[in-house]
Every structure is written in C-alpha cells, then in structure tokens.
N, C-alpha and C positions, 0 to 999 in steps of 0.2 A: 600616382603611387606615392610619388614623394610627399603630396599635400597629407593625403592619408596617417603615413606615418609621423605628420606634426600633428593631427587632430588625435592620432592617439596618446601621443606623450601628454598632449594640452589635458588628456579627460584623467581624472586624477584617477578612479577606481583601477583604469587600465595600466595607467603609468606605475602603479601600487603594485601590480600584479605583475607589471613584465620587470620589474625592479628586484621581485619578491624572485622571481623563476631564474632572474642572472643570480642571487645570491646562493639559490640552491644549486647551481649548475658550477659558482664556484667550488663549496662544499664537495662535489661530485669531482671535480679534476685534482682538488688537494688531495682528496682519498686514492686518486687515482696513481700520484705522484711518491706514495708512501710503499715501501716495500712490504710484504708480508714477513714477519719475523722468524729468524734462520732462514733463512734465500740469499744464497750469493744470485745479482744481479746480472754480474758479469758473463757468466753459465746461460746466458739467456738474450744475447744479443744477438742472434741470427735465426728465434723462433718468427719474425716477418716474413721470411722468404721460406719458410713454410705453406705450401696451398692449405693445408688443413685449418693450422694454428694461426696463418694469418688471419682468416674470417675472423675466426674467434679475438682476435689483437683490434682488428678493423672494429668490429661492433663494441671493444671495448674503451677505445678511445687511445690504444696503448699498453693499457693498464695489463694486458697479459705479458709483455713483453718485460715488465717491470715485473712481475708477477706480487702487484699490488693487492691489499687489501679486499680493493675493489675488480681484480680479473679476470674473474668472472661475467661480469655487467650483470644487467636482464637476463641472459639468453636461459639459464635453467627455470626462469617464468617463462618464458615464451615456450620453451617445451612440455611446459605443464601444462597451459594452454590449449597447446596442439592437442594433447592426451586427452585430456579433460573434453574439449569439442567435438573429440572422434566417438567417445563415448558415452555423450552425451546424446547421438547418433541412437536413437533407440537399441544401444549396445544396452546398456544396464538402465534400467528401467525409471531407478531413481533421480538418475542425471537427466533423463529424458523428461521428467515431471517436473522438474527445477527449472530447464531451461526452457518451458511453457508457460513458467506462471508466472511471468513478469520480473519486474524489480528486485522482489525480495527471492525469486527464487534466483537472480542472478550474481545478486550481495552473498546467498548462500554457495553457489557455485565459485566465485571468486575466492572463495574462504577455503576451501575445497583445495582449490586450484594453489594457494598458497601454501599450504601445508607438502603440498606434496612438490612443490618448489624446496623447500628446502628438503626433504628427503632427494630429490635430483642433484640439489648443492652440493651436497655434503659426498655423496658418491662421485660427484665430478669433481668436486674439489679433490677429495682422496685420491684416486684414479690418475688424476692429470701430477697431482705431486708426486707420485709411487712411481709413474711412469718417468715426468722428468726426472727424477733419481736415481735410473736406472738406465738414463740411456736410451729409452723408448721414441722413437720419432726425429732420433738424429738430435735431441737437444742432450748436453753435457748435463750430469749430475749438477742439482740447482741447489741441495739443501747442506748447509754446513753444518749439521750435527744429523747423520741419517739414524733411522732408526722408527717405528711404529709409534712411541708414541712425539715424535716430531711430526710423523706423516699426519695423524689423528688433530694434533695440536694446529696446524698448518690450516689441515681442511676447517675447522673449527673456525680459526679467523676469517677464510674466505667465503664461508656459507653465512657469518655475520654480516661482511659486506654488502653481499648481495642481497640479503635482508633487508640492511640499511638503504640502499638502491633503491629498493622498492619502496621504504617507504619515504624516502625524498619524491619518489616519483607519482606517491597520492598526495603526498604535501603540492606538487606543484599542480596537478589533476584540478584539488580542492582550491588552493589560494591562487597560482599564478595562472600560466595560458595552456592553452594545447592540452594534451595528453602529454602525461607526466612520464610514462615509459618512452613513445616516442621521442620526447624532448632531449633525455639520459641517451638513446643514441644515435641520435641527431649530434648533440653537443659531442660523443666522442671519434664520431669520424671525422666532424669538420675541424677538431683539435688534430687529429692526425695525417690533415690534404696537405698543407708546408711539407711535411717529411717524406709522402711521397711524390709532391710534385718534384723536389729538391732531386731524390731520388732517380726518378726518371730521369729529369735533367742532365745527371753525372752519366747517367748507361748509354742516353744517348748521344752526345755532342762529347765527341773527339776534338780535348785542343793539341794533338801534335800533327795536323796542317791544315791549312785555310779550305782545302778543300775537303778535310774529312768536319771540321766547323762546320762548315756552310751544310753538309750532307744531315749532319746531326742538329743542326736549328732546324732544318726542315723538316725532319721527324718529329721534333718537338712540336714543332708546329702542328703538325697532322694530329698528332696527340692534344693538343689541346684544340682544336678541330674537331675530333670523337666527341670532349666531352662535351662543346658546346650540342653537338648533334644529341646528345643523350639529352642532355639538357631539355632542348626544343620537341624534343618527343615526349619525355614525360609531363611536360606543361600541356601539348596538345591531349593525349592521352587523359590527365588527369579533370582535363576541362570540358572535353570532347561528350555529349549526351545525347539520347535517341528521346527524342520529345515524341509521345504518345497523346496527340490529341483526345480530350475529352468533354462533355457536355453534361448540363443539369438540367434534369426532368422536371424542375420548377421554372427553366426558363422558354418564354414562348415568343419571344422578339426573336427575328431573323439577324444573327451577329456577323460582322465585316470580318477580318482576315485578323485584324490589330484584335478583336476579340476574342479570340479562340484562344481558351486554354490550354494547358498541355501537360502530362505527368512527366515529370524529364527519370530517365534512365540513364546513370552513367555507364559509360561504356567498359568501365574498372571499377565496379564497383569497391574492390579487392584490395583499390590502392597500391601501397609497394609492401602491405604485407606479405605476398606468398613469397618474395626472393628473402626476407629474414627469415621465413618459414622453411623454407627451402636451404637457406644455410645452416640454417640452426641443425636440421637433420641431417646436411652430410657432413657434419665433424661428429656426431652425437654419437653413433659406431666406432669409430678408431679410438675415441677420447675411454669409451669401454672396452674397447679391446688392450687399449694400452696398456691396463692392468695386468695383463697374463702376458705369458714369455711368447718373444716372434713365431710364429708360427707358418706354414706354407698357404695358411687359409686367413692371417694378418696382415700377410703379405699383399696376396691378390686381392684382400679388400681394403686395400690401401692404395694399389693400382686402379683401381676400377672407379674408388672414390673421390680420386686426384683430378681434381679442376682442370689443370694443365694437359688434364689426357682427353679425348674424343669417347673415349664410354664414361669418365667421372663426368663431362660437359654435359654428353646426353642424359644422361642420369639429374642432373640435376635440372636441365630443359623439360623432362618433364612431369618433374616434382613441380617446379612453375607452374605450368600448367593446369595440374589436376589441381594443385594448391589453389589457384587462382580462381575454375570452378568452384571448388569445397567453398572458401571464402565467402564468395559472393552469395552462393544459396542461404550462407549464414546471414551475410549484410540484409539483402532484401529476398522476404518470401511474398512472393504472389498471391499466395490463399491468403495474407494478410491484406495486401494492397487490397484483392477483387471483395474481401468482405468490409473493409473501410470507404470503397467507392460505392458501392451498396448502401453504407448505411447513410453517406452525405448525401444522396440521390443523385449520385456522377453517375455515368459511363462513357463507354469507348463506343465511338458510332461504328454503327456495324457491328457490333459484339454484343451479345446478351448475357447481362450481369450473369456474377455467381460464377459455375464453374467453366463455363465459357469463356469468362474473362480472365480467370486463373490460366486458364491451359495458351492464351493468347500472352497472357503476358511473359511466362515461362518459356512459352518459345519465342519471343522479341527477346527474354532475357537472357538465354542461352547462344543466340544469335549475335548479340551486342559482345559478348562476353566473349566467343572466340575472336573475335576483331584486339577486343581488350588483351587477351592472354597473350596473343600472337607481337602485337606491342612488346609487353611487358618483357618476352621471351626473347625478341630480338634487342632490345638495349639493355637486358641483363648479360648475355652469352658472347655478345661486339666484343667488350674487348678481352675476353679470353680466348676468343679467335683471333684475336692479332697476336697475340701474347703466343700461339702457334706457329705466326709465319713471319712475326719479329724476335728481334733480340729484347723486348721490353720484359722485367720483370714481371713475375704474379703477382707482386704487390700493386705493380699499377694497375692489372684487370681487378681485382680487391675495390681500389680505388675507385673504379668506372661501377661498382656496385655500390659502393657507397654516395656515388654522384645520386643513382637513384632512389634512394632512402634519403638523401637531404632535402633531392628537389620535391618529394613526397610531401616528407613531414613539413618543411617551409611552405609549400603553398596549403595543406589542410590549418596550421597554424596563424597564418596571413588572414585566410578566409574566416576562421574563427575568431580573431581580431577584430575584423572588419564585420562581420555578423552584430560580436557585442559593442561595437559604436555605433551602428547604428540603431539599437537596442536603447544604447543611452540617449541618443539623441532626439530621438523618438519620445520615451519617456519624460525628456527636457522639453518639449514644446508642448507636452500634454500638459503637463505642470505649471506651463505659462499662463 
C-alpha cells in the first residue's frame, strides 16, 4: 500500500489531481469556518448534542454548529436525489424516460435534481433559521437582528453556499479524484473525529481517582475497540463479492479451474449510501416541522425520530435496509447484465440466456443483498446501542456513523486511484 501511494504522487496527472482536490477541500473548510451574516455563534454551542442537528453538524463538517455559510453541506442534494430516484420509479413518466436513455438523459435528470436542490435549500435554510430564532429544538435565539427580512436574507446566503458546495464538488468529480459530493463529506467528518474523540475522552475517564482513571481508560478503550471493529466490517463488507461463474459459447477447449471466469456481485452494492440516505430523511421532518409552533404531534414526532430512543433507532434500521434494497436495484439491473451477456456470447452454465438469466441473477442479487443490508445495519445501529446502556454521548454514536462514510468513501477513492494508475501505466508501456 505504502509503495502504491509513492507511485501515485511519482505519476504527475495523479499527483495534479489529488493536489487540485486538497485545494478544493481547503476552499470547503474556510467556508465552513465563516459565520453566516447576523448569527450570533455563541447561541449555538450545544446544537452537537442534539440527535437531530447533530447528524446534520456531523455531515457538515461543523459548519452547522457555526451556522456557516456552508451549514447546510450537500444534504438538500442528496434529498433531491432521493426525490428525483423515487420518481423517477415509473412515478411520472417523464423521469422514467430520462433515466432509460442513458447519459444524456442522466445529465438532464441531474439538472432536474439541481434545481430542485435549491428549492429544498432555501426552505431548509428558512425553516432551520425561523426555528433557531425562536427557540425551536432547545437551540437559543441565533440571529442578532430578528426579523423576516433577516430570516429571508440568512436563507439566501446559505442556499448560496450549498450551491457553491456543489459546485466545488463537480470541480473535484471533473479535475481531481473520487466523487466530488462524497469527498465534501468525507472531508467534513474527518475534520470533526479530534472533537469528538476529545469528547469522549472527557465523559469518559474520571481523573478524581486512580480507580475511577483506570475504570474510564478502559471504556475508552472499548470505544476505540467499536470503531476499530466498524472499521474491519465495513472493509470486509465493502470488498466481500458473489463471483458468478461464466462461460463463452465461442470457447470449445476444456478450461482448468485458474480458467473460469466469473461475474463478481458485490455483496453492497449500495455502499454506505443508504445510512446518508437514511440520515438525510430523519432530520428532514422536524427541520420542517420546526417552522410551526410545538405542537402535541411535534412533539411525539420528535420522540419517535430520536436516534437515542428504540422506535427513532428502529425507524431508521429500517430505512437502511429498504434504502439499501432501493439502492442497489439502482446500481446493478439484471435485465441489463442477462442482455449484455447475451450479446458478448457469455452465459451462466446451467442457466439459459435471456430471461432465465435475468430472474437468476435477481435472485443471487437480492440474496447477496440481505447478507449486505444486514452488515450495513449492524455497524450503523452498534454504537447507538451502546450510547443506550452507556454513559457515552450521541455525538460519539454520530461519530461510529461517520466512521462508516469515511471508511466507504476512502476505500471507493483508493480503488479509483489505483484503477487510474494502472490505466497510466498501461498506456506508458504501450507507448514504449
């Protein structure tokens, strides 16, 4: 690994690109470090230990907590997305024709998708400021001149931001590495792990006596124990694939064991999308209810939606889940695979191309897929169950979800590294 990442600084295009992606990702935490204009700051030091508004803090890198420019992040693209995907669902017709026809109908889907991003901004920006200014969610009045058109003025800059977000994050798409959305929150959890390992550390280790130290390094311990275990799960997880043996009907030599190819199936294909997916939608309700006065029915779906509680946990195990299904039908369709194996004159021995091969491969994929969910589901939910039967903050189960969005996006961004060096290298010996 280590050689690896000398051969990629050595290859100049690469070293260009990941040079190009730290410079936007600085861009991305100066904005982040800038308050929105009229915000007192102060008013807003304890929206972390919020379940709700942490998420929203965690995906932001901070920046909610600052109530920056930039904090909002991504997250109202990512709910555009959802929207746009689900309806895209032979819901209305015309989304369904777009996301058939390729490229250009996905360029026009995306454009789609953006627009109505910032129509989501601007009402969560408004929403989230009206609410912190009144009180709403336990945060203090935030803006030092209240008033309608502060509120309007407020959301204004921060649906800029998130403009701007986006569009650092097809600058980095286009010029530097990885997926440019991913990278944006990637870069702001792992700006925010110091604060809460720090964190932790203070709640847990008692120094007024040696044996409540000793009691409290060993919690710690344990706790940095989880995340290693998160860790090693989503590495296995994300590498983990159902190789589906396959043969070509032009070949007529008898081939050894080292010959047999294989269709590899990941077992995730979903990646750590569905837990953004899945966070994104349960703050996405309160952040609009917060608009209107407490109510007895804000209330209980503020109860219900609480990470911290056993129906907000369940509730969101199986948003996971379903999300993680949805996903994956998205990533990989069968009727596409079983007509591409078709047309190279592959098949699956034992299976007869075409719809045979479709209905074979759907049900390997949906079979692979609960193994995946089931994953995905237990090292998202770990440490909010400890955060039950410990004294640990939400912020640290925050934190254990954020472990798994780093260790996601770093290894798809590794691999995609490693893809185009070997790409270049390739092409350097053809050249020779």
């Amino acid at each position: 690994m280590i050689q690896t990442c000398i051969s990629l600084f050595k290859n100049k295009d690469i070293r260009n690109k990941i040079y190009f992606t730290l410079a936007m990702l600085f861009v991305f935490r100066l904005g982040a470090a800038i308050p929105a204009p009229r915000v007192d700051t102060n008013a807003l030091i304890g929206v972390a230990d919020n379940s709700i508004l942490g998420m929203m803090n965690l995906l932001g890198g901070g920046a909610l907590q600052k109530l920056s420019v930039f904090a909002l992040g991504v997250g109202p693209y990512i709910t555009a997305s959802i929207i746009i995907q689900l309806l895209a669902m032979d819901v209305i017709p015309s989304l369904s024709e777009m996301a058939k026809s390729g490229q250009q109908g996905r360029v026009k889907m995306d454009k789609i998708t953006r627009y109505l991003a910032v129509i989501l901004s601007f009402i969560q920006a408004f929403t989230m400021v009206y609410a912190f200014d009144n009180g709403a969610l336990n945060v203090p009045s935030v803006l030092v001149d209240s008033g309608l058109g502060s509120y309007l003025y407020v959301a204004t800059v921060l649906t800029a931001g998130t403009m701007f977000l986006l569009w650092i994050g097809d600058r980095i798409t286009q010029f530097g590495i990885g997926n440019g959305m991913s990278i944006i929150i990637f870069a702001g959890i792992v700006s925010s792990m110091p604060f809460t390992f720090t964190q932790v550390f203070k709640t847990l280790v008692d120094t007024s006596s040696s044996a409540a130290t000793f009691s409290g390094v060993l919690s710690f311990g344990m706790y940095i124990l989880m995340y290693l275990v998160i860790i090693v799960l989503v590495v296995f997880m994300q590498t983990a694939v159902r190789k589906i043996p396959i043969q070509y009907t032009s070949s007529n030599m008898q081939k050894g064991k080292s010959d047999i190819n294989y269709l590899p199936l990941k077992i995730n294909s979903a990646s750590v999308i569905p837990v953004i997916f899945a966070s994104a939608i349960m703050t996405a309700p309160l952040t609009i209810l917060s608009f209107f006065p407490e109510t007895e029915f804000s209330i209980f779906l503020n109860s219900i939606l609480n990470l911290s509680e056993p129906m907000g946990l369940c509730i969101y195990a199986l948003l996971i889940v379903a999300l993680t299904f949805f996903y994956t039908n998205l990533q990989v369709d069968p009727a596409k695979i079983a007509e591409n194996l078709n047309k190279s004159g592959t098949y699956i021995p034992g299976i007869r191309p075409g719809n045979e091969t479709k209905e074979y491969l759907s049900k390997v994929l949906n079979r692979i897929t609960v193994l995946g969910a089931g994953f995905l589901l237990f090292i998202a939910v770990l440490p909010y169950i400890l955060t039950m039967f410990t004294n640990l903050s939400t912020a640290a189960a925050m934190g254990g979800t954020g472990i798994i969005i780093v260790v996601g996006v770093a290894m798809e961004t590794f691999g995609n590294l490693k893809g185009q060096l070997t790409q270049k290298q390739y092409r350097g010996f053809i050249n020779k």
